[in-house]
TORPAMI-900850 format. One line per field, with one value per residue (C-alpha): residue number from 0; residue in one letter; x, y, z. Coordinates in steps of 0.001 Angstrom, whole numbers. Layout:
<tordos>
pos = NUM,...
code = A,...
east = X,...
north = Y,...
up = Z,...
</tordos>
This chain:
<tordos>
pos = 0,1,2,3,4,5,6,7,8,9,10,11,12,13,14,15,16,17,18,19,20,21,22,23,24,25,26,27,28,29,30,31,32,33,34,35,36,37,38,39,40,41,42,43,44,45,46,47,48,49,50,51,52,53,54,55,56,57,58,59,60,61,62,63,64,65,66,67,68,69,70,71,72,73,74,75,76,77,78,79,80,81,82,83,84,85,86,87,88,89,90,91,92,93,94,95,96,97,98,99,100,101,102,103,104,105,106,107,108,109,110,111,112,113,114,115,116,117,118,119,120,121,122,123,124,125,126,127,128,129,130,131,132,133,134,135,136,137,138,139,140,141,142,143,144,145,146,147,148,149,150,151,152,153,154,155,156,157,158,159,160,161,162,163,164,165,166,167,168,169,170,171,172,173,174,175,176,177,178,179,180,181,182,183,184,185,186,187,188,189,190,191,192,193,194,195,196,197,198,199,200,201,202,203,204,205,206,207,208,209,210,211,212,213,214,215,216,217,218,219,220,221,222,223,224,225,226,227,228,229,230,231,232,233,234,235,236,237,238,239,240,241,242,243,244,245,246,247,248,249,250,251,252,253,254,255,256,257,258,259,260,261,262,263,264,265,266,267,268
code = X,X,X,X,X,X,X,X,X,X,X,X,X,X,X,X,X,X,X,X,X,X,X,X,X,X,X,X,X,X,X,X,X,X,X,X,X,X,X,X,X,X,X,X,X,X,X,X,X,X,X,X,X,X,X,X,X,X,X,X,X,X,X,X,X,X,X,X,X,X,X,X,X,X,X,X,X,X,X,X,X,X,X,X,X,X,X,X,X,X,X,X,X,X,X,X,X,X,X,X,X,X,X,X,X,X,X,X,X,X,X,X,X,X,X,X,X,X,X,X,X,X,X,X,X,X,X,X,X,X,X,X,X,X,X,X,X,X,X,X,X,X,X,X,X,X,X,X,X,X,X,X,X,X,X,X,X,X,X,X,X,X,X,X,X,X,X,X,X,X,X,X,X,X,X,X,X,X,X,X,X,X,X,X,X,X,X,X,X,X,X,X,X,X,X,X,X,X,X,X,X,X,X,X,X,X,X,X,X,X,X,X,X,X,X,X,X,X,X,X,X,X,X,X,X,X,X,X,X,X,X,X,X,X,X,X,X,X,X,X,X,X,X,X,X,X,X,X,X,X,X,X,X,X,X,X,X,X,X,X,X,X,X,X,X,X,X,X,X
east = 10434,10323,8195,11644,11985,8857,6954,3717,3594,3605,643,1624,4099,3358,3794,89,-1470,-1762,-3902,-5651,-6686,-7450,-9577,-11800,-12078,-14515,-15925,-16852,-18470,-21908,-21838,-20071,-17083,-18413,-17694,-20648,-22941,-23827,-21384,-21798,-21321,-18401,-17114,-17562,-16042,-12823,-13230,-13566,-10515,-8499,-9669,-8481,-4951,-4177,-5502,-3868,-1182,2324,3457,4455,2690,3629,2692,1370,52,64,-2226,-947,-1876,-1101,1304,-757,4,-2899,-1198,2328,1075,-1772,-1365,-4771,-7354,-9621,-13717,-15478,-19015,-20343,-17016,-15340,-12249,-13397,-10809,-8762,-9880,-11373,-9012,-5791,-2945,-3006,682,2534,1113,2017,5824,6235,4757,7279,10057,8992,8878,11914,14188,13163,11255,12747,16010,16201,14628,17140,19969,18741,18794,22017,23704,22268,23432,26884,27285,30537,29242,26142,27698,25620,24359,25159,23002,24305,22639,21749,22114,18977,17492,14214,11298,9631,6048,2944,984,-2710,-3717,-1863,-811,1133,4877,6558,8998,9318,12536,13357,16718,18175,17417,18704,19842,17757,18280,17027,17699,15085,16119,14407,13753,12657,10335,10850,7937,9216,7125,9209,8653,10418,11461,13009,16684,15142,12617,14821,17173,20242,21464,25004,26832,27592,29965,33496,36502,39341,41461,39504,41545,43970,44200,43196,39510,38222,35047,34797,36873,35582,35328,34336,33357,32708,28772,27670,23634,21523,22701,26337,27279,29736,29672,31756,29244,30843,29725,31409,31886,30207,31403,34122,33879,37501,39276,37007,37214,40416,38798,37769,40650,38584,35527,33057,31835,28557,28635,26178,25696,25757,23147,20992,20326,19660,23169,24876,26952,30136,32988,35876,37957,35806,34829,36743,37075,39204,39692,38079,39227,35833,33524
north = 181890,184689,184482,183939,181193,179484,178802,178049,181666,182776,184468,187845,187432,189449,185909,185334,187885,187075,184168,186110,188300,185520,184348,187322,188413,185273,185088,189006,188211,188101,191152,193438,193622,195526,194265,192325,195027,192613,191926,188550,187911,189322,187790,184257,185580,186752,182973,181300,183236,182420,178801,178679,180015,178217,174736,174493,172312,173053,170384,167865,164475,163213,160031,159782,156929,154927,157646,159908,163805,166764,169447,172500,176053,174754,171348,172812,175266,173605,169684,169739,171592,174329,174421,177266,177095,174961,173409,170084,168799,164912,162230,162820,161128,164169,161734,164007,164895,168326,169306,165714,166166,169637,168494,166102,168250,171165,168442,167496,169909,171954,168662,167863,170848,173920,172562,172011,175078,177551,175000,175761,179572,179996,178043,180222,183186,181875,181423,183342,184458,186291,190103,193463,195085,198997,200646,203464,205804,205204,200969,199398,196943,194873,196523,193427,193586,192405,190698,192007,189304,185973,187012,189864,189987,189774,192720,195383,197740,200165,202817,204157,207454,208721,207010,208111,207466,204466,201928,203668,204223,206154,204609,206295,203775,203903,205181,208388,207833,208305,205974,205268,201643,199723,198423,194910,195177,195555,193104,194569,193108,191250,190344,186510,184155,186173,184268,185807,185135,187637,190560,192486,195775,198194,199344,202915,202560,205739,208245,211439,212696,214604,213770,216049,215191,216296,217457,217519,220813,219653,221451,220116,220422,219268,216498,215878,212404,209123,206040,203258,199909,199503,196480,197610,195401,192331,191955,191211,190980,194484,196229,199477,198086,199763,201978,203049,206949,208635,212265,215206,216824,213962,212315,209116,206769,205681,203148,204224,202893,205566,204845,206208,209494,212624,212895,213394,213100,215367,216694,218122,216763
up = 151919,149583,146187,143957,146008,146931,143742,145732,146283,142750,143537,143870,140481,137720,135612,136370,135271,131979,133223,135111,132928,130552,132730,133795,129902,129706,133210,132658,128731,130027,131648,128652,130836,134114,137075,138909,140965,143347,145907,146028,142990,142271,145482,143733,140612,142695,144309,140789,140031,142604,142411,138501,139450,142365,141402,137737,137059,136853,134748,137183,138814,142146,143604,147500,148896,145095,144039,141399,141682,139562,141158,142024,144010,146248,147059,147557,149754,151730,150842,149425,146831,147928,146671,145774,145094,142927,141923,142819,142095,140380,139671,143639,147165,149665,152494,152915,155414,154455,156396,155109,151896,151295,153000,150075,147115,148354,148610,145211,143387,144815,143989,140318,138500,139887,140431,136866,135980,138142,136843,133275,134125,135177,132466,130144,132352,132186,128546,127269,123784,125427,125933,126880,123615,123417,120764,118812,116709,113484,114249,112248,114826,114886,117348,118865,119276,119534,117180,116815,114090,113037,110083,111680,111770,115210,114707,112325,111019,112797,113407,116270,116622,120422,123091,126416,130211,131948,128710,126866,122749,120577,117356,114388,111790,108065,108150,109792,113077,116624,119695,122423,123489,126264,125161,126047,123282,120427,118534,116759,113079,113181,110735,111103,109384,109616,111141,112811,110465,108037,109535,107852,109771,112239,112482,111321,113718,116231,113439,112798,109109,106752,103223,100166,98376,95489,95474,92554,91490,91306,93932,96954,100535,103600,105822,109036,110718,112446,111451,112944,111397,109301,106692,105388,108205,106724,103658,102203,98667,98723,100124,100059,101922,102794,106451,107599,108710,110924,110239,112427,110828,111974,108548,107615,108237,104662,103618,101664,99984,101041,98153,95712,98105,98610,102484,105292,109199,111007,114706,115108,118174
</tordos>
C-alpha cells in the first residue's frame, strides 16, 4: 500500500518532520548543533531518531490478549516495538506474535481512526459554501505567518499587489515592503451578514471608469481604474453606496461614493 494509504508508512511524509527536527534540535544541544564526528555515534543518534518516530503513539489503544497497548508505526507495521541501545520499552510483555499482532493493529486502526479521519476529510471537502478564492489586485487580505515570540500576531495586513503564475501573489505591506506568497497563505476580508434580499440592482463590479480628482493645487485630472466591489447593489439605505477602484497607475485602491464624484465609463482597457 502506498503512504496515503498505509499510515504505518508515514515515514517518508513530510508530516514528520517537524518531529523530527524537534527531536534532533535537543539530541544535537550538546554538541552546538554539528553533527556527531564519530560514526557511531551518530549512527545511534539516527537510531534514537528513528526509535522516537516510529514508537510514539498515535492516539489510539488496542487491546490483544486482555492487554492494552498504545497504537504505534512500529506495531502497525511489525506487530511489535523495536530497541535501540540503551532503551526499553517498560510497562508491555517482550512475548509477541509479531505477524497476528501487526494483522490486528492494521485492522484496527484502518476501521476506527482513519476511517473517521478520511470520513471527516471528505465532508469537509464536500461542503457547498467552501468556493475557490480568486485574488484581485488591490484586495486587502491577511498574510499568515509564523510567530517568532508568543506575543506575536498570527497574520498581518497586507494588499494585493500582482497576481503571478503558479498561485503565487504578490503582496505589498503597509509598510511598503514587497513579498511574494503562495495563494494558500493568505486569507481574504468578506463582508458577512448581507441577505439576499438586500439587492436592489445590478452590480458595477468589472466597469471601467474614469473619475475627475482634485490635487492639492486645485487642479483636476482624469484617473482611469476598475471597480472592484460595488456596495451600491447592498445597501438600500444609501442608494449611492459606495465602490472600491483600483487604479491604473498602480496606486493605492480607494473607496468612493460615486454620487458625490465627477466620473464616467470608460471603454479604455
Amino acid at each position: 500500500m502506498l503512504a496515503s494509504s498505509a499510515p504505518w508508512e508515514a515515514g517518508r511524509s513530510n508530516r514528520l518532520h517537524g518531529v523530527a527536527l524537534s527531536v534532533l534540535r535537543k539530541a544535537l544541544r550538546h554538541v552546538r548543533g554539528r553533527i556527531p564526528d564519530d560514526d557511531g555515534e551518530f549512527g545511534l543518534l539516527l537510531d534514537y531518531l528513528s526509535f522516537i518516530l516510529n514508537s510514539r503513539p498515535l492516539g489510539r489503544l488496542v487491546e490483544i490478549d486482555a492487554k492494552t497497548r498504545p497504537v504505534t508505526p512500529d506495531l502497525l507495521a511489525f506487530g511489535y516495538e523495536k530497541q535501540v541501545g540503551p532503551l526499553r520499552v517498560l510497562g508491555f510483555p517482550l512475548k509477541c506474535f509479531p505477524a497476528r499482532d501487526a494483522l490486528a493493529f492494521r485492522k484496527y486502526y484502518l476501521e476506527t481512526y482513519w476511517r473517521s479521519l478520511r470520513t471527516h476529510v471528505l465532508e469537509t471537502l464536500g461542503i457547498g459554501k467552501q468556493r475557490r478564492w480568486s485574488p484581485y489586485v488591490g484586495e486587502p487580505v491577511a498574510v499568515i505567518r509564523q510567530r517568532m515570540r508568543k506575543a506575536d500576531l498570527g497574520s498581518c495586513l497586507g494588499f494585493v499587489d500582482a497576481i503571478m503564475s503558479g498561485n503565487r501573489v504578490m503582496v505589498i505591506l503597509p509598510g511598503g515592503r514587497k513579498q511574494m506568497e503562495s495563494i494558500h497563505n493568505l486569507c481574504p476580508f468578506e463582508q458577512t451578514g448581507r441577505s439576499a434580499e438586500d439587492f436592489i440592482g445590478p452590480s458595477r463590479v468589472g466597469a471601467r471608469i474614469s473619475v475627475r480628482i482634485a490635487d492639492i493645487n486645485g487642479d483636476s485630472d482624469l484617473y482611469t481604474g476598475t471597480i472592484r466591489r460595488d456596495e451600491t447593489v447592498m445597501s438600500p439605505e444609501d442608494p449611492r453606496g459606495r465602490c472600491l477602484v483600483t487604479w491604473d497607475d498602480g496606486t493605492e485602491p480607494e473607496w468612493l461614493t460615486l454620487g458625490e464624484e465627477q466620473w464616467e465609463f470608460s471603454d479604455e482597457t
